[in-house]
VEXDREN-2710 file (C-alpha; in Angstrom, 1 decimal):
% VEXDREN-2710
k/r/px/py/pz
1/UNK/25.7/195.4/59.2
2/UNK/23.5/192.8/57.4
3/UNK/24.3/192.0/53.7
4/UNK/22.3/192.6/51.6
5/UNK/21.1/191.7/48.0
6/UNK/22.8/192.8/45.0
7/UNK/20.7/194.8/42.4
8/UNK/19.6/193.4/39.0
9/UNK/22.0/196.2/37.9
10/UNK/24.8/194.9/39.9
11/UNK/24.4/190.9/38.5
12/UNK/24.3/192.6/34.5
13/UNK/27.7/194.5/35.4
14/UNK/28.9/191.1/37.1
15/UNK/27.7/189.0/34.0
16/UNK/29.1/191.7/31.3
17/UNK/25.4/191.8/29.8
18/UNK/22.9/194.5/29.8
19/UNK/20.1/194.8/32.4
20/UNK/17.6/194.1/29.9
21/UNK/19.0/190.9/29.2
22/UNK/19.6/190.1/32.9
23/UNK/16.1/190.4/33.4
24/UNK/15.2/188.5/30.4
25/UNK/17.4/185.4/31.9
26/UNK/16.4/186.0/35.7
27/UNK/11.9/185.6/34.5
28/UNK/13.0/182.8/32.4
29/UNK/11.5/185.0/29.3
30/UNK/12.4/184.3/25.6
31/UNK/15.6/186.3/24.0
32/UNK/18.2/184.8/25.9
33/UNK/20.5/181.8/25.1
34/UNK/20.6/179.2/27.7
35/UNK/24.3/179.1/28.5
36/UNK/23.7/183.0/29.0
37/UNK/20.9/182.4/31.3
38/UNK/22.6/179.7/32.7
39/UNK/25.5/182.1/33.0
40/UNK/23.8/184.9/34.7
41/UNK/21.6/182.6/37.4
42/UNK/24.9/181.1/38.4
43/UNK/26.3/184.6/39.1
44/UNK/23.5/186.0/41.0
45/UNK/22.6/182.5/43.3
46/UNK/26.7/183.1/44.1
47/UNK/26.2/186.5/44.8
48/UNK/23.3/186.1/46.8
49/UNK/20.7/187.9/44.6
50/UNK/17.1/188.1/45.7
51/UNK/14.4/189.0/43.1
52/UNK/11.7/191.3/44.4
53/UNK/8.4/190.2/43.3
54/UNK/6.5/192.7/44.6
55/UNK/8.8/195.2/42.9
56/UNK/7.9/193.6/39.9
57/UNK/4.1/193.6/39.9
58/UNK/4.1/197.5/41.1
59/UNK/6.1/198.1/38.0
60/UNK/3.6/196.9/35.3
61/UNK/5.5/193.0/35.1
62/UNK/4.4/189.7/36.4
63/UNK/5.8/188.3/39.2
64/UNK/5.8/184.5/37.7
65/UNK/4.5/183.4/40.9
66/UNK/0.9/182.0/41.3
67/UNK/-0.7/181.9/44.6
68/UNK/-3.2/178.3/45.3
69/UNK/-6.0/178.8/47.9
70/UNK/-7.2/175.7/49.8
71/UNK/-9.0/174.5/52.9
72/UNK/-6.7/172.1/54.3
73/UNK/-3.3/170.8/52.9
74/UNK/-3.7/167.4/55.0
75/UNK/-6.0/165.7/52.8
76/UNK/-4.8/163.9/50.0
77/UNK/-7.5/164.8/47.1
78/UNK/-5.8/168.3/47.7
79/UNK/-2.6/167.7/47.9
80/UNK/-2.6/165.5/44.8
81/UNK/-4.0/168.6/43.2
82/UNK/-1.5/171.0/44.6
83/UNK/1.5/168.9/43.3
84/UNK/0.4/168.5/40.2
85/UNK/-0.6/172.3/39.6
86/UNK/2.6/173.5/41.1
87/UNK/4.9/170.7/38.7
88/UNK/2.8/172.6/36.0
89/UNK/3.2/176.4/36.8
90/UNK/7.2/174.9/37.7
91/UNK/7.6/173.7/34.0
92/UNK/7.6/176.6/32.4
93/UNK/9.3/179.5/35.2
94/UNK/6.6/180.0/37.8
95/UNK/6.9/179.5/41.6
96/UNK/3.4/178.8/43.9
97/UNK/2.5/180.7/47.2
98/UNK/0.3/178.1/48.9
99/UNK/-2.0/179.6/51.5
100/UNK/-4.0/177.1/53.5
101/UNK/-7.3/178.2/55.1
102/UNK/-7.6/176.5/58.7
103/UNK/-10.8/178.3/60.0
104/UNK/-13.7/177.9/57.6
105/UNK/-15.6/180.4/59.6
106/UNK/-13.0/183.6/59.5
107/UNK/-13.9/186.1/57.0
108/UNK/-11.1/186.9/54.6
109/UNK/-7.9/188.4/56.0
110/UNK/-6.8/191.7/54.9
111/UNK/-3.1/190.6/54.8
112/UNK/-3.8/187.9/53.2
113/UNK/-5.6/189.0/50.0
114/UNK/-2.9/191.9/50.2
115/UNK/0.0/189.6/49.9
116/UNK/-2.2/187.2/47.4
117/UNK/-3.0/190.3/45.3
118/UNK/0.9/192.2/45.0
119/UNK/2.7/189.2/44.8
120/UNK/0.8/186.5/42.5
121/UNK/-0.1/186.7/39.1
122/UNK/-3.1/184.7/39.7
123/UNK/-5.1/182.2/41.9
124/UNK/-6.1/178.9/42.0
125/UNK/-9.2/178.6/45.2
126/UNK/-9.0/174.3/46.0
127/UNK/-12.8/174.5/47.2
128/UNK/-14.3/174.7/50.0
129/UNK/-13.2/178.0/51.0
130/UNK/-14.3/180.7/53.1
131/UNK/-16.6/183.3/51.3
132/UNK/-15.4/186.6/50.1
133/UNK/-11.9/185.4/49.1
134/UNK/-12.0/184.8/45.6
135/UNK/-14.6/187.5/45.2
136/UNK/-12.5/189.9/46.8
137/UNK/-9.5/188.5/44.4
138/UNK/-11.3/189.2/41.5
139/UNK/-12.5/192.8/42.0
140/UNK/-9.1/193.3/42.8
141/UNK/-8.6/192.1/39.0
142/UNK/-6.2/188.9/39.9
143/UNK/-7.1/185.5/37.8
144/UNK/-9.0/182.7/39.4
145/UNK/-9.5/179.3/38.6
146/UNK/-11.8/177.4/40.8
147/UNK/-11.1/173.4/41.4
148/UNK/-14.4/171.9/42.3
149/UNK/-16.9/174.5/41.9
150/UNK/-19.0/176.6/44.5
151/UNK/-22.7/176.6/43.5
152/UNK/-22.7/180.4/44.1
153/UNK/-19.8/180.8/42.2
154/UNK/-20.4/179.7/38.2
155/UNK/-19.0/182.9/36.9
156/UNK/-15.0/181.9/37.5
157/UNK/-13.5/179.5/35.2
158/UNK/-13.3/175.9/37.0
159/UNK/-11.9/172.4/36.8
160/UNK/-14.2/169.9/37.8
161/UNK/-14.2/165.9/37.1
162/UNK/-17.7/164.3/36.0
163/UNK/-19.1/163.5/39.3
164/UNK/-22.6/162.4/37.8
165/UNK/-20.9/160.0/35.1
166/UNK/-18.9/158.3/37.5
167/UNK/-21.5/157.9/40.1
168/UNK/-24.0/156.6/37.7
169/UNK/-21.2/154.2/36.9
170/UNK/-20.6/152.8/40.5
171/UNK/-24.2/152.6/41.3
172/UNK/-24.4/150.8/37.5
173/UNK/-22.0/148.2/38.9
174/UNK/-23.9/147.4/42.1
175/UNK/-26.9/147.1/40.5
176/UNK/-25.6/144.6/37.4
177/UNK/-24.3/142.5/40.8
178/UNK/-28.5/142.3/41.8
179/UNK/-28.5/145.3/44.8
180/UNK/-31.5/146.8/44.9
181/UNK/-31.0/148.2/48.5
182/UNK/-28.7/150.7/48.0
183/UNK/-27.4/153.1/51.1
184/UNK/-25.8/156.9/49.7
185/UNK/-23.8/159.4/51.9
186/UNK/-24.0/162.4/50.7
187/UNK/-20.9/164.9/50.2
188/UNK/-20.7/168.9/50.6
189/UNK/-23.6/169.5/49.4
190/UNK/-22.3/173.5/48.8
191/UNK/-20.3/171.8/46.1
192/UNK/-21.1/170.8/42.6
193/UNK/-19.5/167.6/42.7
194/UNK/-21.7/166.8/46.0
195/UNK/-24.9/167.4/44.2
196/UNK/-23.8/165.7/41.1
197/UNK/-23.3/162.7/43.0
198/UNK/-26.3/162.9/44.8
199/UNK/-28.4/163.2/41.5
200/UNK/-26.8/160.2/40.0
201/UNK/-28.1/158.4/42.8
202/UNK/-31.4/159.8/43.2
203/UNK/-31.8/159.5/38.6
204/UNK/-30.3/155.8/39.6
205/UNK/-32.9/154.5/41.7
206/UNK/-35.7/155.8/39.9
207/UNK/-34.0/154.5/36.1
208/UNK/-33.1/151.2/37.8
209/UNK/-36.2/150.5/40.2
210/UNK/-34.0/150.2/42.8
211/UNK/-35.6/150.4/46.8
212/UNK/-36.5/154.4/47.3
213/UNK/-36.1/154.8/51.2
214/UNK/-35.1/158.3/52.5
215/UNK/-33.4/156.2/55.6
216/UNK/-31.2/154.9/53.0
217/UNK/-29.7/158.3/52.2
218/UNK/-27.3/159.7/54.8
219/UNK/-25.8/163.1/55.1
220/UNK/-22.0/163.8/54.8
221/UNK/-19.4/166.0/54.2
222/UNK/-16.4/164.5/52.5
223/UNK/-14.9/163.5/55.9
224/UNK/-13.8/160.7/57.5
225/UNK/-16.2/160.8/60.5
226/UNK/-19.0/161.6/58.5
227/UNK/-18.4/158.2/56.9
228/UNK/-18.6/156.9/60.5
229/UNK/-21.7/158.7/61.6
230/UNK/-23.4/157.4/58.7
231/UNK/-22.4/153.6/59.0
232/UNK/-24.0/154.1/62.9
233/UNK/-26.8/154.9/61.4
234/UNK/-27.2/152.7/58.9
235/UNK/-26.4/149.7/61.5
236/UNK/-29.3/151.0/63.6
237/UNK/-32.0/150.3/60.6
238/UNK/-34.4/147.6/60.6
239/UNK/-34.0/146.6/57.1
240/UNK/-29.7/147.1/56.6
241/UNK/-28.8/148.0/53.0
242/UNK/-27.0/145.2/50.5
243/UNK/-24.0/148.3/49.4
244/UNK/-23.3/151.5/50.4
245/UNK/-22.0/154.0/48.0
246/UNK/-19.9/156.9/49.4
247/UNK/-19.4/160.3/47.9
248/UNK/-15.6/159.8/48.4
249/UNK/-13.3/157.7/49.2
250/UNK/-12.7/159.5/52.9
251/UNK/-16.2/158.7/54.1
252/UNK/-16.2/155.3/52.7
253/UNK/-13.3/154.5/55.0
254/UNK/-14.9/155.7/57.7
255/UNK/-18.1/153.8/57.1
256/UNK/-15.8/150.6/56.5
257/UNK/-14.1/150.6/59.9
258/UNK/-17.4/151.1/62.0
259/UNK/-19.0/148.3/59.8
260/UNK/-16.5/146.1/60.7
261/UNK/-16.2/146.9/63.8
262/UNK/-19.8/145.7/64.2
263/UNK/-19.3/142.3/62.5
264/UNK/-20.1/142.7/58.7
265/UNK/-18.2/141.3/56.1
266/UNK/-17.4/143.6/53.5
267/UNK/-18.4/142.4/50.5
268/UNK/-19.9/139.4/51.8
269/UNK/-22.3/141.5/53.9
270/UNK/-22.3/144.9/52.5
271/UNK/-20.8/146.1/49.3
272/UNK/-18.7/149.6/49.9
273/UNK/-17.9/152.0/46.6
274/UNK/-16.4/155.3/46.9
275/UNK/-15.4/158.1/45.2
276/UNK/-12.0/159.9/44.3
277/UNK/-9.4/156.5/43.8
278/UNK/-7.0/158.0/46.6
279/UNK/-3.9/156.1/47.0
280/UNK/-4.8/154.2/50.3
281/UNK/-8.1/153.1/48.2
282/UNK/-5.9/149.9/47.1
283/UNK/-4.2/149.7/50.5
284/UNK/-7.2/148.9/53.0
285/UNK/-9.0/145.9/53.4
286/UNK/-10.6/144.5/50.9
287/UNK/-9.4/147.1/48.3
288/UNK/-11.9/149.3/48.0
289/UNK/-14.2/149.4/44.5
290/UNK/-14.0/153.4/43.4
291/UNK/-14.9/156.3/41.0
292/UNK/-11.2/157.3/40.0
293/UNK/-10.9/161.2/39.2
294/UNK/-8.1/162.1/37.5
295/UNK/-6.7/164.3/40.1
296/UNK/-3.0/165.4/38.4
297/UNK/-5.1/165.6/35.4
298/UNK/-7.3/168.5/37.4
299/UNK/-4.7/170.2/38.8
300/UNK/-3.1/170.5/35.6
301/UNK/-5.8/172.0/33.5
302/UNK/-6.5/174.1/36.4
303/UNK/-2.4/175.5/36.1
304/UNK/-2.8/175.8/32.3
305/UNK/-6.1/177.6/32.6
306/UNK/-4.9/179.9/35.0
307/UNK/-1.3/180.5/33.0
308/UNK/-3.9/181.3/29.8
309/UNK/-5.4/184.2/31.7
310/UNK/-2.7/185.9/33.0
311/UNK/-1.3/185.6/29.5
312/UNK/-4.9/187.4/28.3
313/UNK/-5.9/184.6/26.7
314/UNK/-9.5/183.7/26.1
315/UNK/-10.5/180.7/27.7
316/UNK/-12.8/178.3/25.5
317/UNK/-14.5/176.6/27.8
318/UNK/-15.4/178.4/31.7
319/UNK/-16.5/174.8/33.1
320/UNK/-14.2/172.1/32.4
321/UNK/-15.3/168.5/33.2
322/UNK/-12.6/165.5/33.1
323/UNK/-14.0/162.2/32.3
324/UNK/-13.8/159.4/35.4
325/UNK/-13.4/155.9/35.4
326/UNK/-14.7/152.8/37.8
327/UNK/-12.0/150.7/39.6
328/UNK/-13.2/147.7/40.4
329/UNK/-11.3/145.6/43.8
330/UNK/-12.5/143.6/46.1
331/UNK/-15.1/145.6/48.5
332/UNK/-17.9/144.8/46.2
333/UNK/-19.3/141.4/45.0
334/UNK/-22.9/139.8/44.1
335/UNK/-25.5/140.6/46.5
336/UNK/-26.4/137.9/48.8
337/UNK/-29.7/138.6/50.4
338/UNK/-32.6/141.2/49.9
339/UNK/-31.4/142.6/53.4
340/UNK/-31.0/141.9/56.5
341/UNK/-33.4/143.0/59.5
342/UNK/-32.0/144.1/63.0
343/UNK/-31.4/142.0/65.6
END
């Protein structure tokens, strides 16, 4: 016969303390000294003690666990965000149920929002997401924090950087170094931060007098091969832009390699800015000039905002925006022509 897990009964009888107070000690909840909870945690990792969260949510408790929602776990804007909200929820007693969404087409899952709903306290949706998730979440009356906004979705409380800040900053800096013929990729444009961006630029060009050419603005979506795509087309113009500035740092990559592949000299030929100041930003070749969001900060104030609700807390602000800062390496420099026709 399999053994199975003591009750919370059986670890207060062990531990010679009531089972109030073994349940105080076991949710890490206020009441109980520490070399008593020490005690008691001791006892019931030796005996083999499992707690039952679900248990705990069906009778009227929290479960201390909260559950994060993202699109893709491989990418490291997210998983910079997942670390630091989960180090956040981990500092004071909470565990994290990480559910990553692989098909952006597939409706919600049943089992999913089941388990999301009985066993979490709350959610934190890393957007993009698939559609119905978070809505079906919060008619189910679980807490959501958004990271990164939805258009659609303005009602839930979100954590957000200042996108059109920081991109009026990096098209600032190409400007001061004389570019006037300035290339944009766009981002998801479903998300806030996208179209943020995107209106720097466009509020940019008009402010600064800079060249308005719709060839000069290139569709992306925050990926790598977007980046790509929109370097190939940018090499195919007749008139090549003097800097290119990427919604993130992903796409800027991409458009890096295929621009070098093709002969330019980054800065001497094109300038490159991004978006995001992800670790490999000051690993590639040149370093690459970015926006730097203050990811851990994000996830962060997306844990605390979170923990504030399922406390029942009113939350004084529903659209948080984190200041951004320019980094400035060695993929931008003065601009060296008015631009350079095809060959």
């Amino acid at each position: 016969m399999p053994k199975t897990s003591p009750t919370l009964a059986e670890i207060a009888a062990a531990a010679g303390v009531s089972s109030m107070t073994a349940s105080r000690a076991m949710n890490n909840q206020p009441g109980v000294s520490r070399s008593t909870r020490d005690a008691i945690l001791k006892l019931a990792n030796d005996m083999g003690y499992v707690a039952n969260r679900s248990a705990q949510k069906l009778s009227g408790g929290r479960s201390r666990v909260i559950g994060l929602l993202a699109a893709e776990m491989d990418g490291a804007f997210t998983g910079a965000l997942v670390s630091a909200a989960v180090r956040a929820v981990a500092a004071v007693g909470y565990e994290a149920l990480i559910y990553s969404l692989t098909d952006r087409a597939q409706r919600p899952n049943d089992s999913v929002l089941q388990l999301l709903q009985q066993v979490t306290d709350g959610v934190i949706a890393i957007l993009p997401y698939q559609f119905g998730y978070v809505e079906a979440l919060s008619a189910a009356q679980v807490p959501v924090v958004t990271i990164d906004q939805h258009t659609e979705h303005a009602e839930f409380p979100s954590i957000a950087s200042d996108s059109y800040g920081g991109a009026r900053s990096a098209m600032l800096h190409l400007a001061e170094l004389g570019h006037q013929r300035i290339a944009f990729i766009t981002g998801d444009e479903r998300m806030n931060s996208a179209r943020d961006r995107h209106r720097a630029f466009d509020d940019a060009v008009a402010i600064l007098g800079l060249d308005r050419d719709p060839a000069l603005v290139l569709r992306g979506d925050y990926s790598l091969g977007s980046g790509r795509e929109a370097a190939q087309q940018l090499l195919a113009l007749p008139v090549r832009p003097t800097a290119l500035f990427a919604s993130n740092d992903l796409s800027a990559f991409g458009a890096m390699s295929v621009l070098q592949s093709a002969g330019l000299r980054v800065p001497h030929d094109i300038s490159v800015v991004g978006f995001d100041d992800l670790e490999a930003a000051s690993l590639v070749h040149p370093g690459l000039t970015t926006v730097r969001q203050p990811m851990a900060e994000m996830g962060r104030a997306a844990a605390n905002t979170l923990l504030a609700l399922i406390a029942g807390l009113d939350v004084a602000t529903q659209q948080v925006s984190l200041p951004t800062e320019l980094v400035v390496r060695a993929s931008t420099a003065a601009c060296q022509r008015s631009g350079k026709k095809k060959i």
